[in-house]
TORKOL-4160 file (C-alpha; in steps of 0.2 Angstrom, whole numbers, padded with zeros to 4 digits, m for minus):
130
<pt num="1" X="0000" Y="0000" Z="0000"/>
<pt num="2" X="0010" Y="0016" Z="m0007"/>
<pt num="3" X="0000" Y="0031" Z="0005"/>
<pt num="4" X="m0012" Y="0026" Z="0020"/>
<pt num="5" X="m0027" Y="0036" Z="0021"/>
<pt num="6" X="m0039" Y="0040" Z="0035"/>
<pt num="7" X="m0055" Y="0028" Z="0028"/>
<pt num="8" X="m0040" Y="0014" Z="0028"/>
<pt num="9" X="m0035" Y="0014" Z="0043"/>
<pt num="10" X="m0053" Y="0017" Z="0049"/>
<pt num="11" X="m0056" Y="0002" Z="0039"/>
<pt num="12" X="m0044" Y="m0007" Z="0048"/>
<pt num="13" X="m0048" Y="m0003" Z="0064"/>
<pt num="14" X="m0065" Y="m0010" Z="0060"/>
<pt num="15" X="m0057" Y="m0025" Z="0055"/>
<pt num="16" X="m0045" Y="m0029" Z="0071"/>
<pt num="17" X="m0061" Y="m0026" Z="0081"/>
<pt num="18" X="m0073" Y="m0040" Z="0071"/>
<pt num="19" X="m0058" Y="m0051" Z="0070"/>
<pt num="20" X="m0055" Y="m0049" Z="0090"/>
<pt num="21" X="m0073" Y="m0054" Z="0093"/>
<pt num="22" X="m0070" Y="m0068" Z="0083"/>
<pt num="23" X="m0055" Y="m0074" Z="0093"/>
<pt num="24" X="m0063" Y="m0092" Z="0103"/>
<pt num="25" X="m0065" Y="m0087" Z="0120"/>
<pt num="26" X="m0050" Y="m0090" Z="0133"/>
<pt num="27" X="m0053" Y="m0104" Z="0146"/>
<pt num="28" X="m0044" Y="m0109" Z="0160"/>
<pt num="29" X="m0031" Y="m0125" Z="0156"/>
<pt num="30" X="m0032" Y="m0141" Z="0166"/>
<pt num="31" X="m0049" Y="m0141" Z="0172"/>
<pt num="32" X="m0062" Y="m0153" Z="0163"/>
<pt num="33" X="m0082" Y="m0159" Z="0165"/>
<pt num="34" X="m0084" Y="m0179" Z="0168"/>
<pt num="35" X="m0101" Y="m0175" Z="0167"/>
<pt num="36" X="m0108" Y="m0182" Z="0151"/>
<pt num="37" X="m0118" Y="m0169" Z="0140"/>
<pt num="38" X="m0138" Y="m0170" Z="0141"/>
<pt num="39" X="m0150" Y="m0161" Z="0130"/>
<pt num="40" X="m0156" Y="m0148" Z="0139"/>
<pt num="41" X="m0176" Y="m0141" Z="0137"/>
<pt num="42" X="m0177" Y="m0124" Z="0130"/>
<pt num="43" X="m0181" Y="m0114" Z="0147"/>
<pt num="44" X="m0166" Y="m0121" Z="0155"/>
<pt num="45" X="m0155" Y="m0118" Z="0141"/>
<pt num="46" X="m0159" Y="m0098" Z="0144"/>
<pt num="47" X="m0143" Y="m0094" Z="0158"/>
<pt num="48" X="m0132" Y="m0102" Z="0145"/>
<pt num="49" X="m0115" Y="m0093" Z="0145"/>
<pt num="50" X="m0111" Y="m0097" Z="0126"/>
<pt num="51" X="m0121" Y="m0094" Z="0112"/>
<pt num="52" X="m0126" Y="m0107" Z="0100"/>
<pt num="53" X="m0121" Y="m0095" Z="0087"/>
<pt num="54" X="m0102" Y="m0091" Z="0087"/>
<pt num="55" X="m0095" Y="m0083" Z="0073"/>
<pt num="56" X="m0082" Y="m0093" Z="0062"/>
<pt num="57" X="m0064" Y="m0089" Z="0070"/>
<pt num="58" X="m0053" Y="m0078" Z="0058"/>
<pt num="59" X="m0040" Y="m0081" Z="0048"/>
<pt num="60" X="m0022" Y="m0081" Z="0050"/>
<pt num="61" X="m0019" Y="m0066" Z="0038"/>
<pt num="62" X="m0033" Y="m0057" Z="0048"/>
<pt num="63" X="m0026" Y="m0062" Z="0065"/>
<pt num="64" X="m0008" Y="m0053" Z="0058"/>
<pt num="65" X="m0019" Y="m0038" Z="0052"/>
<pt num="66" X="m0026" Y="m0036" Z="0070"/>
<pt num="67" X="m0008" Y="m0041" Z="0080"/>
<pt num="68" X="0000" Y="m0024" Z="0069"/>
<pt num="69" X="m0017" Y="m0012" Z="0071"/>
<pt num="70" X="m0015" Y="m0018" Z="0090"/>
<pt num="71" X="0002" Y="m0010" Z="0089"/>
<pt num="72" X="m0004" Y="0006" Z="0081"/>
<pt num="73" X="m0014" Y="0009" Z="0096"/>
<pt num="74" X="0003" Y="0012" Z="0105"/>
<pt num="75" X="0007" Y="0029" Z="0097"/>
<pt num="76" X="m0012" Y="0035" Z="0106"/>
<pt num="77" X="m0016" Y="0043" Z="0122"/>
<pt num="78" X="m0028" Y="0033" Z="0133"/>
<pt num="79" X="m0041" Y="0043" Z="0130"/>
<pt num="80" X="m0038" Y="0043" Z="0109"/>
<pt num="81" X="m0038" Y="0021" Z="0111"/>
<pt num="82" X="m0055" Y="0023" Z="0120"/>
<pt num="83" X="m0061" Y="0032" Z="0107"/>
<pt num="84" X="m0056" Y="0024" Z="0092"/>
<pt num="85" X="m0060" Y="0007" Z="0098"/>
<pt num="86" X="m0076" Y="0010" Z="0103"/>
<pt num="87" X="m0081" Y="0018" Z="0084"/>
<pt num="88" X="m0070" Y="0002" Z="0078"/>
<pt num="89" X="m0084" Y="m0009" Z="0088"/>
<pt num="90" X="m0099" Y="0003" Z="0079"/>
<pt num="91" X="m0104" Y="0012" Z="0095"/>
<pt num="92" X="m0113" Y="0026" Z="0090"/>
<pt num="93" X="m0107" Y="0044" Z="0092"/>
<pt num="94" X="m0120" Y="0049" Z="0108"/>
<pt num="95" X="m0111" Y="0034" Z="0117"/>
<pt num="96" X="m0094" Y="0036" Z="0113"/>
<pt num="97" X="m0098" Y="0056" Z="0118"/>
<pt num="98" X="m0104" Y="0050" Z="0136"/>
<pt num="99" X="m0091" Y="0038" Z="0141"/>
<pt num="100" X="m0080" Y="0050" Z="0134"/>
<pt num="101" X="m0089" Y="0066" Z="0144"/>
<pt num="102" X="m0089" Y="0078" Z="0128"/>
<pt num="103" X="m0103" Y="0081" Z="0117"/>
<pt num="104" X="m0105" Y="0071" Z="0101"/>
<pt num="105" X="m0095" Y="0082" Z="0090"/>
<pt num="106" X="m0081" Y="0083" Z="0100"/>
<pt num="107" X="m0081" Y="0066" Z="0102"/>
<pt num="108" X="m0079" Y="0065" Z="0081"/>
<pt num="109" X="m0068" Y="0077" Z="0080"/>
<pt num="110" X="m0058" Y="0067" Z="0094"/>
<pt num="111" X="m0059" Y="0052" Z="0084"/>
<pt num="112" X="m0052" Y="0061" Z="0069"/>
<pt num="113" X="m0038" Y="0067" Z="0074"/>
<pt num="114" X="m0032" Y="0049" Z="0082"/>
<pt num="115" X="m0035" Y="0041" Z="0065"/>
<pt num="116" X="m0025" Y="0056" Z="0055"/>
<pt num="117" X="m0011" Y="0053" Z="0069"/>
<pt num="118" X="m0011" Y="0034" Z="0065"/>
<pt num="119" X="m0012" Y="0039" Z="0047"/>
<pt num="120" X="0003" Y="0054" Z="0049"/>
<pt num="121" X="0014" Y="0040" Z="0056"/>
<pt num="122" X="0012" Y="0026" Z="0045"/>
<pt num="123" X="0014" Y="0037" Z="0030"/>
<pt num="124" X="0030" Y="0045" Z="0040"/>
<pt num="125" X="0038" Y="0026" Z="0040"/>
<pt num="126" X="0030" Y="0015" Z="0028"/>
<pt num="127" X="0027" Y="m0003" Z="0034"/>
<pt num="128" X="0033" Y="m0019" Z="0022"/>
<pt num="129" X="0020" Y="m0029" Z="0023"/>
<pt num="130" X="0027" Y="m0046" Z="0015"/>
């Protein structure tokens, strides 16, 4: 990619977040059910943790995608990575603004200038992507 531009790495920030969710949840190693598995009824299947419905798990390509937009975050301030990944996650604006205590449009205009600096630095040192 010869010049990054702010829809791109928008883009990919939308894309490191869908591909996080993705990720198979993390469990704890060494513990295990001798339990055998019954069919539950409908009702007492509602308190399930997990959803029947998991999304299929990513791709390697997307996974490296995610690993180096994760690193982009670095050059943000704390406030800039709240921000930007809650858009990434397609919060809307009104509750981006009140878990950021701003109104709306400063919450946008806080959001743009986080993306142009991720968009200033790559352009500054281009990245190889093999």
């Amino acid at each position: 990619m010869a010049e990054w531009t702010r829809e791109d790495v928008a883009a990919r920030f939308a894309e490191a977040a869908d591909t996080g969710r993705r990720l198979p949840r993390v469990r704890v190693q060494g513990y295990f059910n001798l339990w055998p598995a019954f069919a539950r009824e409908a009702w007492e299947a509602y308190p399930d943790d997990e959803p029947d419905d998991r999304p299929f798990p990513p791709s390697p390509q997307a996974i490296e995608r995610m690993l180096e937009t994760m690193r982009w975050v670095q050059w943000l301030e704390v406030a800039e990575r709240h921000v930007v990944w809650m858009r990434a996650r397609r919060c809307g604006w009104r509750e981006i603004a009140m878990r950021s205590a701003c109104c709306t449009r400063t919450a946008q205009r806080h959001w743009q200038r986080a993306i142009q600096v991720v968009t200033d630095r790559l352009n500054e040192n281009p990245v190889v992507v093999a």
